[in-house]
KEKE-3310 file (N, C-alpha, C; in steps of 0.2 Angstrom, whole numbers, plus 5000, padded with zeros to 4 digits):
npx = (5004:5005:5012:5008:5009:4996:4993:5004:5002:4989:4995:5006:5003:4994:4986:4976:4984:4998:4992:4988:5001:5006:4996:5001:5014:5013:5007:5016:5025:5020:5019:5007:4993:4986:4973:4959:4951:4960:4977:4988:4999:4996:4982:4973:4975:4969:4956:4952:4953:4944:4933:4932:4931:4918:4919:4918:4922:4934:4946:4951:4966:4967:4963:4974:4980:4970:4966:4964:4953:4953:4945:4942:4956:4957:4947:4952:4964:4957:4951:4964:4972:4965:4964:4978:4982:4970:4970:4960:4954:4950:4937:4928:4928:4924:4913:4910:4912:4918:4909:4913:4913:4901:4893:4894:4885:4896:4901:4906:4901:4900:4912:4924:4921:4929:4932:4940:4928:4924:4929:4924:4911:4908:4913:4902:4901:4907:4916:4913:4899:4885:4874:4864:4863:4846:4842:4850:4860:4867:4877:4883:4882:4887:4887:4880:4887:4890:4878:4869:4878:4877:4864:4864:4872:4865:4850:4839:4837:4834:4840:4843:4851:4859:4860:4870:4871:4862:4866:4874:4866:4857:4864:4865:4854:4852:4860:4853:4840:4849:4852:4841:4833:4824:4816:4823:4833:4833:4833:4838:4839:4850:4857:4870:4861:4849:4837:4834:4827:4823:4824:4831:4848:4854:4866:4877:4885:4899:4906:4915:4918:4935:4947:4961:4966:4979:4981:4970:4978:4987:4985:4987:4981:4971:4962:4956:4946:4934:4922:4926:4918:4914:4929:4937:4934:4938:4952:4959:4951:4942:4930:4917:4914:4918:4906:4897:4903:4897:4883:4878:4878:4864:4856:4858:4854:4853:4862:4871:4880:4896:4903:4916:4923:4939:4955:4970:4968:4962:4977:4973:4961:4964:4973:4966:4958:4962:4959:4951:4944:4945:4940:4952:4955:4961:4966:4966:4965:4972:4972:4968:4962:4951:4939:4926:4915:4905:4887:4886:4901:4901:4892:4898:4908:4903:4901:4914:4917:4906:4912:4922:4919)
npy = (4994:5010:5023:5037:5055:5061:5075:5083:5084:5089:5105:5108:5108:5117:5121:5114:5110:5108:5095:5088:5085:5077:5069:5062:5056:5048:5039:5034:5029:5018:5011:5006:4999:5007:5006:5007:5017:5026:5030:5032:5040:5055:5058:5050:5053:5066:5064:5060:5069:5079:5072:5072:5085:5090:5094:5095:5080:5088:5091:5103:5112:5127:5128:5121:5134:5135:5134:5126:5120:5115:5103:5099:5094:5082:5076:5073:5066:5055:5047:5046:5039:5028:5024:5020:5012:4998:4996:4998:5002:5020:5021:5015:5020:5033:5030:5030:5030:5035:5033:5031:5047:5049:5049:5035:5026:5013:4999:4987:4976:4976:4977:4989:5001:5002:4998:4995:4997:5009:5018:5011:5013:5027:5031:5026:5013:5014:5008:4996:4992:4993:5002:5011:5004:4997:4989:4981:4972:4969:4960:4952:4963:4969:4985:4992:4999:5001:4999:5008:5019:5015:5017:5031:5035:5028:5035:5029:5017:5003:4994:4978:4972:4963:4950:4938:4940:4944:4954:4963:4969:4974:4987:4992:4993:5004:5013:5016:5022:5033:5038:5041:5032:5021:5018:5013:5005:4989:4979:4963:4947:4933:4918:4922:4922:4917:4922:4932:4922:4917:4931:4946:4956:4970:4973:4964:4965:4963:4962:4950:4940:4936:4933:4923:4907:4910:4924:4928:4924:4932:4946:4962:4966:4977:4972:4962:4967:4969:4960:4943:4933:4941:4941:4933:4916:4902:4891:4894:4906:4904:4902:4907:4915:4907:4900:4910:4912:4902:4903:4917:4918:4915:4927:4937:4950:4949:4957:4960:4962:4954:4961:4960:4956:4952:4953:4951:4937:4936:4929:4915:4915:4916:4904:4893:4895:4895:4895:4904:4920:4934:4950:4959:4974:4988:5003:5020:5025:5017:4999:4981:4967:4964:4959:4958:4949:4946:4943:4928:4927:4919:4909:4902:4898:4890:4876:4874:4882:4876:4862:4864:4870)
npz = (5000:4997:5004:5012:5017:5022:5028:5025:5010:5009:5014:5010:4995:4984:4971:4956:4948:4955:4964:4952:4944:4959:4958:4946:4950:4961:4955:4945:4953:4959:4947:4937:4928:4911:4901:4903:4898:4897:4893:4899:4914:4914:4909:4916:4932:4929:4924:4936:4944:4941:4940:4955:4959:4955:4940:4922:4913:4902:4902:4906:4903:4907:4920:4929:4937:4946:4965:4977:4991:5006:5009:4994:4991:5000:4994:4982:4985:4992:4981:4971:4979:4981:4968:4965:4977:4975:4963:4956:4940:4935:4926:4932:4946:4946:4938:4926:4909:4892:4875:4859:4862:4867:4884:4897:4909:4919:4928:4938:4935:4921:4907:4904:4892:4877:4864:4848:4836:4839:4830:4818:4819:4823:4806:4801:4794:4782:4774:4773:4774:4760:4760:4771:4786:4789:4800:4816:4822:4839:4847:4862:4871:4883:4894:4883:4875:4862:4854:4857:4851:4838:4837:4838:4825:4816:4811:4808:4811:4819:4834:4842:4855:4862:4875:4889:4901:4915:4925:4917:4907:4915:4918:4903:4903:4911:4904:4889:4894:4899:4889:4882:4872:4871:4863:4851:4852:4859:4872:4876:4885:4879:4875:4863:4847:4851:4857:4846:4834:4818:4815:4804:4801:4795:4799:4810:4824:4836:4852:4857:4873:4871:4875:4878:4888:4892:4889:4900:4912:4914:4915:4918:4935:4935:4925:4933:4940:4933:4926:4922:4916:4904:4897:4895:4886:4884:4879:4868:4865:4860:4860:4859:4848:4837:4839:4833:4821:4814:4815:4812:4798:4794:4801:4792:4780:4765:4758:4770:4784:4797:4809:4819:4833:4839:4846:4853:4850:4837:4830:4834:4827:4813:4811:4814:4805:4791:4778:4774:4771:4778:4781:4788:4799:4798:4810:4814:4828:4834:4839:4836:4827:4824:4811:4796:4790:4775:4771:4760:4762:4774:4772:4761:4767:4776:4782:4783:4796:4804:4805:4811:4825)
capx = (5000:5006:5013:5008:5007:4991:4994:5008:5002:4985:4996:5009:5003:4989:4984:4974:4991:4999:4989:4989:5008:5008:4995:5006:5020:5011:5004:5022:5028:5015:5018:4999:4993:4981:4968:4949:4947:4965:4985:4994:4994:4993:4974:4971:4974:4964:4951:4950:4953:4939:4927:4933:4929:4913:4920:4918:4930:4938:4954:4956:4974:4967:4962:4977:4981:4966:4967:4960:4950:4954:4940:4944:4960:4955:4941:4956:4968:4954:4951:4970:4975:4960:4965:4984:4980:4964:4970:4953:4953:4946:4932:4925:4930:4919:4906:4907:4917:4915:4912:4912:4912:4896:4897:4890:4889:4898:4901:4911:4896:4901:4919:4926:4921:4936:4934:4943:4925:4921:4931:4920:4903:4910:4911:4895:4903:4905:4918:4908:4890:4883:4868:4864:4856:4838:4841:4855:4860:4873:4880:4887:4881:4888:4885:4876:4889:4890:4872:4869:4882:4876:4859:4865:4875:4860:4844:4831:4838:4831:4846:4843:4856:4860:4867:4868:4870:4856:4870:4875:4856:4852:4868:4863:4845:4852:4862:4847:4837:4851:4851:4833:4835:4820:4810:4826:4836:4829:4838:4836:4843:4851:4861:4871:4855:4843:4829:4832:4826:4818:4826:4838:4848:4858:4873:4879:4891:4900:4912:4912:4922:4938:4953:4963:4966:4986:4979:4969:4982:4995:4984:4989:4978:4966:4957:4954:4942:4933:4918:4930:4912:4915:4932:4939:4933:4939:4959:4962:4948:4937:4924:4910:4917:4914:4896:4894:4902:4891:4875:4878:4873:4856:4853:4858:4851:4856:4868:4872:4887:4898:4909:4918:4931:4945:4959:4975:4964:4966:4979:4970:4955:4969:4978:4961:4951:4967:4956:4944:4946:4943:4946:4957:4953:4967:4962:4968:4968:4972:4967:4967:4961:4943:4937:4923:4912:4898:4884:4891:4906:4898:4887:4900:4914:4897:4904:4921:4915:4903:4917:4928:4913)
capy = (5000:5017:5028:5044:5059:5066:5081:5086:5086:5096:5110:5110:5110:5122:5121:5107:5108:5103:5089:5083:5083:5073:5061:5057:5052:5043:5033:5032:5026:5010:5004:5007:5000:5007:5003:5006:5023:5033:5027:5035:5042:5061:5058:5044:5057:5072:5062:5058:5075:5084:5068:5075:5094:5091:5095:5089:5078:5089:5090:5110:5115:5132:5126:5122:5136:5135:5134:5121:5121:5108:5098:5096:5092:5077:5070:5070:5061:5049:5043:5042:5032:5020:5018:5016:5004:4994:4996:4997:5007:5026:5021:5010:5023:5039:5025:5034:5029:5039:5029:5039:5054:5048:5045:5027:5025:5008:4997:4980:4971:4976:4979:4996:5002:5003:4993:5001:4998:5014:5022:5009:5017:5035:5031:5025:5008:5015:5004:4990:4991:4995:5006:5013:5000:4998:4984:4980:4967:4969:4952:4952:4970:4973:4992:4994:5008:5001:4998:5014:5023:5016:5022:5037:5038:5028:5037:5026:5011:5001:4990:4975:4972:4956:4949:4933:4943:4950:4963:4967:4970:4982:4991:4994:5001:5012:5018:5016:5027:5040:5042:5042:5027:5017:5017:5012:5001:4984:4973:4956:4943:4931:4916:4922:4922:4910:4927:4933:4917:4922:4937:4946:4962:4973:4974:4962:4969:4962:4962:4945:4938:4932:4932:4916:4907:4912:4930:4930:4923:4937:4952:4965:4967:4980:4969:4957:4971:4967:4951:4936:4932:4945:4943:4922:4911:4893:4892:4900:4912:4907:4896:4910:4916:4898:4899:4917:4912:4895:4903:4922:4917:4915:4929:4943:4952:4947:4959:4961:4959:4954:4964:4953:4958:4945:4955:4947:4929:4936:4924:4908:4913:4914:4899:4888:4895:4896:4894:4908:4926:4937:4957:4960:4980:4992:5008:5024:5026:5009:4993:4976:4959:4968:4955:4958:4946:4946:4933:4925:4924:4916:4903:4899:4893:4887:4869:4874:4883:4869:4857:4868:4873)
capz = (5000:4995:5011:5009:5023:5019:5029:5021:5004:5011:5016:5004:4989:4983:4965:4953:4946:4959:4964:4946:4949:4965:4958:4943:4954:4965:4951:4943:4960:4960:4942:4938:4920:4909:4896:4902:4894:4895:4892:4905:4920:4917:4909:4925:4935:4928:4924:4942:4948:4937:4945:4962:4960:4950:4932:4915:4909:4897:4907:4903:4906:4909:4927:4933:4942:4952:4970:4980:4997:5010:5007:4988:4992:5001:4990:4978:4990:4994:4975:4969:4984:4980:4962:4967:4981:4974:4955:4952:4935:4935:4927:4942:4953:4945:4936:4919:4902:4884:4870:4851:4862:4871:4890:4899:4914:4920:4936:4940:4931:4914:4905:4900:4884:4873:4858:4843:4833:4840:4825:4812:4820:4817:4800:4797:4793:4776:4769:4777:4771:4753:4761:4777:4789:4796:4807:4819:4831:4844:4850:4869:4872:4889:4894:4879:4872:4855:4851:4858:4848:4833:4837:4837:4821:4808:4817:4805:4813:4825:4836:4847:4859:4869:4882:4892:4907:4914:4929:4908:4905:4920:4917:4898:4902:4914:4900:4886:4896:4902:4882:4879:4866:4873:4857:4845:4856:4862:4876:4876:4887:4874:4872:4856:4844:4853:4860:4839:4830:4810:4812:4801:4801:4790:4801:4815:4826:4841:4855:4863:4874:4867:4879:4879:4895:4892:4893:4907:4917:4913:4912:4925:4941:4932:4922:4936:4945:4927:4924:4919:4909:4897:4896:4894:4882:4884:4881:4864:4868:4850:4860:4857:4841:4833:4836:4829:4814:4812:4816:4806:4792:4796:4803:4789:4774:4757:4759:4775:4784:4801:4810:4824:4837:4842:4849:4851:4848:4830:4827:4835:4820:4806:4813:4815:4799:4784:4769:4775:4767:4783:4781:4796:4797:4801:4814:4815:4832:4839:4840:4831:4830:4821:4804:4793:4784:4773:4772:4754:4765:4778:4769:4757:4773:4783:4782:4787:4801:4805:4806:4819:4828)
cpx = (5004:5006:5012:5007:5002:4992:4999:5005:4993:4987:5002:5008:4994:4982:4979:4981:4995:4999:4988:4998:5009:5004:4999:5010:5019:5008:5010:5026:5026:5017:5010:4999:4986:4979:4964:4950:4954:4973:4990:4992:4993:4986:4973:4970:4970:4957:4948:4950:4947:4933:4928:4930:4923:4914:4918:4923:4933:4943:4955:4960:4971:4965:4964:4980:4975:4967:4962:4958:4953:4952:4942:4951:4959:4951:4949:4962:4966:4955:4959:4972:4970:4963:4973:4985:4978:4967:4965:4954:4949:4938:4926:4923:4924:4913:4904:4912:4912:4918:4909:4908:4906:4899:4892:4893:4889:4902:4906:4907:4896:4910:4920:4923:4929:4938:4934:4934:4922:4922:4926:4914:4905:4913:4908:4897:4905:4910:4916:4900:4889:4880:4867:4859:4850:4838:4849:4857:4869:4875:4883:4886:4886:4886:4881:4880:4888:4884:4869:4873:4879:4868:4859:4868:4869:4854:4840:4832:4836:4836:4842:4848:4856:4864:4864:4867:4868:4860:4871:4869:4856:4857:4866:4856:4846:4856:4856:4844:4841:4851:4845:4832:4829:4817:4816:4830:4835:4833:4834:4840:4843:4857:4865:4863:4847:4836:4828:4830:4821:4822:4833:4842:4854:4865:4873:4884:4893:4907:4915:4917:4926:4947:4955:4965:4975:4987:4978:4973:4988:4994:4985:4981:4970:4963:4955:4946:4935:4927:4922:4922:4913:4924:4935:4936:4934:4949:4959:4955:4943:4931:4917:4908:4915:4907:4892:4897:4900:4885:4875:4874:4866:4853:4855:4854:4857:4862:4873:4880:4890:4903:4911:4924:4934:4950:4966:4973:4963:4970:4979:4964:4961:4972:4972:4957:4956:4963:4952:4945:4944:4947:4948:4956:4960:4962:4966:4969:4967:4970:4969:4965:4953:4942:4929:4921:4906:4894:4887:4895:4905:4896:4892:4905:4909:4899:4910:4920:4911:4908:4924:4925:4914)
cpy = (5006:5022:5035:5049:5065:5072:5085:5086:5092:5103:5112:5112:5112:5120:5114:5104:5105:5097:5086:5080:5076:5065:5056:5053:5047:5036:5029:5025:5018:5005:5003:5001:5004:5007:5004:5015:5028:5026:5029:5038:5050:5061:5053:5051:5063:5071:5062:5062:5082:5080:5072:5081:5094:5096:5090:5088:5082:5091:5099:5112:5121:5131:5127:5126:5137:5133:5131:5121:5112:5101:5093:5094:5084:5074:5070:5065:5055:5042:5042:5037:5025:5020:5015:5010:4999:4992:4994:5005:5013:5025:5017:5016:5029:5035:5030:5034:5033:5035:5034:5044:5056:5045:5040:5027:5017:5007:4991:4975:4972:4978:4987:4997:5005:5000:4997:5001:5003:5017:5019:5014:5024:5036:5030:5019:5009:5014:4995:4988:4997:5003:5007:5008:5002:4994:4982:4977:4968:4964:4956:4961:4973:4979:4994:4999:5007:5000:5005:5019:5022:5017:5027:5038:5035:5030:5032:5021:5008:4994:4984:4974:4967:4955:4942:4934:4946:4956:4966:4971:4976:4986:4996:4996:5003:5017:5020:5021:5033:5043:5042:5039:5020:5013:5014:5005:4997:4979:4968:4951:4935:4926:4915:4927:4919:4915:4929:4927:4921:4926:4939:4954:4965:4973:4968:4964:4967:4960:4955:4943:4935:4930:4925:4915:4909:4921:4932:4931:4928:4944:4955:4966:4972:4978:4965:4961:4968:4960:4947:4934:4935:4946:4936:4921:4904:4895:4897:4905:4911:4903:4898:4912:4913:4897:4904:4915:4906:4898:4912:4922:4918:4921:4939:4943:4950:4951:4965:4958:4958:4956:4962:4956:4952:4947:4953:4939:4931:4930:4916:4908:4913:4907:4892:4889:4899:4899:4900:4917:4933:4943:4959:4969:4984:5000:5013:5027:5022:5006:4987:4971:4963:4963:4957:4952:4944:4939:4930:4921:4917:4910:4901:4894:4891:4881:4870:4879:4879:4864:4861:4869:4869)
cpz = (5000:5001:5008:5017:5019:5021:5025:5014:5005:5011:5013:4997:4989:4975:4963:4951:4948:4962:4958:4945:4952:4962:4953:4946:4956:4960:4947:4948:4961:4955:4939:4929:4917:4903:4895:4901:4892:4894:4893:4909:4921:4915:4915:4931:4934:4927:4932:4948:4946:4941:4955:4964:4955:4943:4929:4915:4904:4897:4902:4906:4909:4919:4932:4938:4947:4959:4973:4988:5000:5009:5001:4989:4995:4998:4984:4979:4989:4986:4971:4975:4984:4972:4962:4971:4979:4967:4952:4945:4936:4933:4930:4944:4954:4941:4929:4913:4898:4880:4862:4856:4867:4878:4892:4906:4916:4927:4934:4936:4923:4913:4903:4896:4882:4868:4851:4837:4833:4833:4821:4813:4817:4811:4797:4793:4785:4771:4771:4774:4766:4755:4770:4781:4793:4800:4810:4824:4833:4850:4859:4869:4879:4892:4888:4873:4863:4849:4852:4853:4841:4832:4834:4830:4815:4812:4812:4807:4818:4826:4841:4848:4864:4871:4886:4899:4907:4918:4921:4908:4909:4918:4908:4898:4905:4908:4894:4888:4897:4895:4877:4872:4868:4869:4850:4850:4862:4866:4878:4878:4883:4875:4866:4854:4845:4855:4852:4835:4826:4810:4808:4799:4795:4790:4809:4818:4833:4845:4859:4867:4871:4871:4881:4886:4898:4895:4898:4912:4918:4911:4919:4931:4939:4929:4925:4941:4939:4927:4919:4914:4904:4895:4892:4889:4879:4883:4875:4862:4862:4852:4857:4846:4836:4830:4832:4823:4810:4809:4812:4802:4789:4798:4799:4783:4771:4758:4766:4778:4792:4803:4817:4828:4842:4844:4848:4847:4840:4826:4827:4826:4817:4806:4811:4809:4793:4778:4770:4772:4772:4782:4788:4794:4801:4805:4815:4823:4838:4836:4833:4831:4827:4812:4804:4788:4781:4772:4767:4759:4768:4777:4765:4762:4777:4786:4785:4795:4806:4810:4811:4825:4836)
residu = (UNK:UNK:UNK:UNK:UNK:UNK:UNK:UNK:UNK:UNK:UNK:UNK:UNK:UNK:UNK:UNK:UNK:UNK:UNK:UNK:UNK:UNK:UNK:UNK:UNK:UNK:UNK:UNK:UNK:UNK:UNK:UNK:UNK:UNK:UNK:UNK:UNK:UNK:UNK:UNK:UNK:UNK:UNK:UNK:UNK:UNK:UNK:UNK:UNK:UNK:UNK:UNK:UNK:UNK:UNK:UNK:UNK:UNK:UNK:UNK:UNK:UNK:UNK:UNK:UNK:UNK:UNK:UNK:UNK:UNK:UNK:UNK:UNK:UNK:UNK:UNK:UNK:UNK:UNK:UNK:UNK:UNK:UNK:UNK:UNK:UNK:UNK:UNK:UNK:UNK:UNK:UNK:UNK:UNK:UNK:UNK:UNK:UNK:UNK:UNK:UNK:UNK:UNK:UNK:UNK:UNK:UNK:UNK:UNK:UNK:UNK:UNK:UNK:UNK:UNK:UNK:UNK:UNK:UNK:UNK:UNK:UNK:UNK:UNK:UNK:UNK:UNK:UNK:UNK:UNK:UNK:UNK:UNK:UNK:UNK:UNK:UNK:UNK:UNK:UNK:UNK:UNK:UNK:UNK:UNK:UNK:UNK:UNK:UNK:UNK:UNK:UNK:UNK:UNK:UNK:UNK:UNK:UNK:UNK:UNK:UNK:UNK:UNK:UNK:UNK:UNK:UNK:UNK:UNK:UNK:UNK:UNK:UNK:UNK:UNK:UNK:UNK:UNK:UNK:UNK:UNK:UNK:UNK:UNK:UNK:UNK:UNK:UNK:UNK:UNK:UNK:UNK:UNK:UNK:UNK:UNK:UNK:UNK:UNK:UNK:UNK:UNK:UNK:UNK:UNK:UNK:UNK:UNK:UNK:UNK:UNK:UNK:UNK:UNK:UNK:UNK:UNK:UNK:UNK:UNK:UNK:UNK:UNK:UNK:UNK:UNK:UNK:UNK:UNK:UNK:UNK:UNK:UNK:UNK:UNK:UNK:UNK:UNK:UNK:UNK:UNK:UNK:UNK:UNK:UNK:UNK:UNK:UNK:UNK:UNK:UNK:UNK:UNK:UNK:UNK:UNK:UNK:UNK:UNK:UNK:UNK:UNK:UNK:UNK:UNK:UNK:UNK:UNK:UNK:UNK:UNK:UNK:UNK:UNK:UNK:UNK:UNK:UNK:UNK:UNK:UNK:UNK:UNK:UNK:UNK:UNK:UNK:UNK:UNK:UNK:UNK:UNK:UNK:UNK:UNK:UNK:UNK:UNK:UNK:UNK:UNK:UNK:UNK:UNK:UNK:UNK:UNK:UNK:UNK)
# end
């Protein structure tokens, strides 16, 4: 645990500037890692000093020379030394991640949002789909950000969003409601496709678990705060993966298509489906292990999916 003399830093140091200072150090000091929303510790800590002093997160420099009251001093104290101690990730701590821009609030019962398909959505998937979808399913939703987000970017679209966990579920209609998305964005607790039967959409889109058992074992402490549910997947992390590319098929328009996120487990699907013609998608600001494929695709490797299954 992180020794710290709280008095003295109450009464030495004054500013936000300061205390953004002290917190980097102290988070430098510990070895911290991150990943669920920022990628280092001068955002970790402004995030988490803006949460403190009821700001928006826009981490304005202008601030810093503000002067801080005792009080705020301490509520800033309290939450760096819980995320260095606990290394519970920032957003735990203040219950609120931004996905495309948009905020969600999230708890221990879902994952971070941070999946590079953000950048897909803010494109309007527009080297991905012929024509603008009307119908959209959202495999393993968790918090809901990316069935949400893509609410927002095709308004004439109506999303269903599943999830086998219903803590997922409640967590996604606190979010559904806090963006007034009631009427377009349908949650349904789902194994895979089994609550969608008949149905068929323009776009599939999904995050699922996919981390191998070699990962889990070797991911720093912050991911352990995390639901192991939405993270693991059998050993080479493709157990769910499998069924979504069996079962697909069935459940897109003629020209519809799948956009599938596999992380590092990337190289288990190349390794385990050779013959398959998978576009592996490049991202501008991060990310990898993201494959598209259309139904044709799908139905023409049905059989070699089948047989790996």
């Amino acid at each position: 645990m992180l020794e710290v003399k709280v008095n003295e830093v109450v009464d030495d140091l004054k500013t936000i500037g300061d205390m953004l200072r002290w917190s980097v150090s102290r988070f430098n000091e510990v070895d911290l890692f991150y990943g669920h929303g920022t990628d280092n510790p001068w955002d970790e800590a402004f995030t988490l000093i803006c949460f403190a002093l009821n700001l928006p997160p826009h981490k304005d420099t202008s601030l810093l020379n503000s002067r801080l009251t005792k009080t705020e001093k301490l509520a800033i104290i309290e939450l760096v030394l819980r995320r260095a101690d606990e290394r519970i990730p920032a957003a735990y701590i203040t219950q609120q991640a931004y996905f495309c821009g948009l905020p969600f609030y999230v708890d221990e019962r879902v994952l971070v949002p941070r999946s590079p398909i953000a950048e897909l959505i803010q494109q309007g998937f527009s080297k991905q789909l012929a024509h603008s979808p009307q119908r959209i399913l959202d495999l393993c939703t968790g918090s809901g950000c990316i069935a949400i987000a893509c609410a927002y970017q095709f308004a004439d679209a109506a999303v269903d969003a599943v999830d086998l966990s219903v803590d997922a579920l409640d967590v996604a209609a606190i979010n559904v409601e806090n963006h007034q998305l009631e009427q377009r964005v349908h949650l349904l607790q789902s194994d895979l496709f089994s609550a969608v039967t008949g149905q068929q959409y323009d776009l599939i889109v999904t995050n699922p678990p996919y981390v191998d058992a070699q990962d889990i074992a070797d991911m720093p402490e912050e991911f352990h705060h995390e639901p192991e549910m939405g993270l693991g997947c059998g050993d080479d992390g493709l157990d769910l993966v499998r069924k979504i590319l069996v079962q697909s098929a069935d459940y897109l328009t003629e020209d519809g298509v799948l956009v599938c996120e596999v992380g590092n487990s990337m190289i288990h699907v190349m390794e385990t489906y050779p013959q398959v013609p998978f576009q592996w998608l490049d991202f501008e600001l991060g990310g990898l292990g993201v494959f598209v494929l259309n139904k044709a695709q799908l139905t023409e490797f049905k059989d070699v999916f089948e047989n790996k299954g």
